[in-house]
C-alpha positions as CSV (number, residue, x, y, z in Angstrom):
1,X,0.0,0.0,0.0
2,X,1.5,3.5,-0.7
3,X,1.4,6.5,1.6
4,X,2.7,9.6,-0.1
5,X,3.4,12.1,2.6
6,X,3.5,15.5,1.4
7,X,2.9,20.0,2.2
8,X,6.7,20.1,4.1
9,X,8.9,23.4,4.0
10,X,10.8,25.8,5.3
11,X,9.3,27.6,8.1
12,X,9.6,30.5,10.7
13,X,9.7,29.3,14.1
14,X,5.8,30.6,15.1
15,X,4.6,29.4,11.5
16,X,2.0,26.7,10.2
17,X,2.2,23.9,7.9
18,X,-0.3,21.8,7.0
19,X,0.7,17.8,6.5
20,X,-1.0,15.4,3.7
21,X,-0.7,11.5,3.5
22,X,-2.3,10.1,0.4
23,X,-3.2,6.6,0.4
24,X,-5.1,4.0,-1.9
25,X,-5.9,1.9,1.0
26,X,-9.4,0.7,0.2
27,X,-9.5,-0.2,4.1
28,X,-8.6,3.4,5.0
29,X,-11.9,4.1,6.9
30,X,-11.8,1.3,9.0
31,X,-7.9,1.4,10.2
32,X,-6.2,3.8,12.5
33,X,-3.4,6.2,11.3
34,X,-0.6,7.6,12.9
35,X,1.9,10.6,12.0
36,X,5.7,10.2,12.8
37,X,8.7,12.5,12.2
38,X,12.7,11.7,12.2
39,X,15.2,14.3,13.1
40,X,18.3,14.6,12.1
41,X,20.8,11.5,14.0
42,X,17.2,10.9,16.1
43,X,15.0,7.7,15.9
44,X,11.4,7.7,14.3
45,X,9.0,8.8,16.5
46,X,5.4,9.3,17.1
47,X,4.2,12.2,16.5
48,X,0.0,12.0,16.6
49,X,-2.6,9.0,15.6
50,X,-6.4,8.8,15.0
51,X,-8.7,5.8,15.5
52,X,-11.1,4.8,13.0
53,X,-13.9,6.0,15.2
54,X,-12.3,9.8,15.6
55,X,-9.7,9.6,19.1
56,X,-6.7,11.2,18.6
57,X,-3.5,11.3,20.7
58,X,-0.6,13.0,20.5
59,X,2.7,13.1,22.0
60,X,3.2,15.8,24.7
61,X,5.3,18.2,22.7
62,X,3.0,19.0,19.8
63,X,-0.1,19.0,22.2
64,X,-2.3,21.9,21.7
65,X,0.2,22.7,18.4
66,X,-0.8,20.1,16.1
67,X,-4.0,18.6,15.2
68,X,-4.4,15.0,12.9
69,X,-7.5,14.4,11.3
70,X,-8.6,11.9,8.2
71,X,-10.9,12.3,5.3
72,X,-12.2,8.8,4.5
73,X,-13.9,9.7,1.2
74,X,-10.5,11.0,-0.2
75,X,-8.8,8.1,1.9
76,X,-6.4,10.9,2.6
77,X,-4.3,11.7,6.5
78,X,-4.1,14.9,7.4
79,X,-1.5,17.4,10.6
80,X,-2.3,20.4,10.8
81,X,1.3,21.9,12.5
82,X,0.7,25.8,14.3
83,X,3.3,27.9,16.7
84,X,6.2,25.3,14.7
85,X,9.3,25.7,17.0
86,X,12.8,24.3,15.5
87,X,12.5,20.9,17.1
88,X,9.3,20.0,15.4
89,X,12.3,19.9,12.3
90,X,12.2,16.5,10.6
91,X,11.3,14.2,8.1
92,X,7.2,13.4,8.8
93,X,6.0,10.0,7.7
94,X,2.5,8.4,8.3
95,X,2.0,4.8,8.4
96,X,-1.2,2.5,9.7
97,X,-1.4,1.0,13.0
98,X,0.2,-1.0,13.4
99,X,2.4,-0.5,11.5
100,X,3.5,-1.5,7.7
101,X,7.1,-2.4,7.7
102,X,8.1,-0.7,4.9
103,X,7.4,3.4,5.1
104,X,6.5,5.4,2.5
105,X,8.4,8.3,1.4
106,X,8.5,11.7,3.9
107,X,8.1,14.3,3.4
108,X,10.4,17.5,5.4
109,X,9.5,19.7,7.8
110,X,12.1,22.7,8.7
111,X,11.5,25.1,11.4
112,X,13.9,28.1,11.5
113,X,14.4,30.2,14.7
C-alpha cells in the first residue's frame, strides 16, 4: 500500500504547515493512522494517531500545536502543524497501526528560529 506524505517546507519558528498522506488503502476508513517524524541522528517517532472512530492522541510536545484528522472519502491523512518551533524539524512520515514495515516516502519539515 503507498502512503505519499507531502505539504513540508521551510518555516519560521511561530509558523504553520499543514501535512497530507495520500493513500489508496481501500480499508482506510476502518484502520487507524498515525503521523511520525525523524530528526536529524534521532530515531522515528510518534508524533499523533487517529482511530477509526475519531480519538486522537498525541505526543506531549506537539499537544495543543498540532491537530491530525482523516478524510475517508479521499482516503487521505491529514497534521495540521501551528506555533512550529525548531524541534518540530524532521522528516514526517505516516504509516497504519500498526504499522506496515516498509514506510513510505517523507516528506520534510524545517523550522527556523
Amino acid at each position: 500500500v503507498q502512503l505519499q506524505a507531502s505539504g513540508g517546507g521551510l518555516v519560521q519558528a511561530g509558523g504553520s504547515l499543514r501535512l497530507s498522506c495520500a493513500t489508496f488503502d481501500d480499508l482506510f476508513s476502518i484502520r487507524s493512522m498515525g503521523w511520525y517524524r525523524q530528526a536529524p541522528g534521532k530515531q522515528r517517532e510518534f508524533v499523533a494517531s487517529i482511530t477509526s472512530s475519531g480519538d486522537t492522541y498525541y505526543v506531549e510536545s506537539v499537544k495543543g500545536r498540532f491537530t491530525i484528522s482523516k478524510d475517508n472519502a479521499k482516503k487521505t491523512l491529514y497534521l495540521q502543524m501551528n506555533s512550529l518551533e525548531p524541534e518540530d524539524t524532521g522528516v514526517y512520515y505516516c504509516n497504519k497501526i500498526p504499522n506496515y514495515p516498509v514506510w513510505g516516502q517523507g516528506t520534510q519539515v524545517t523550522v527556523s528560529s
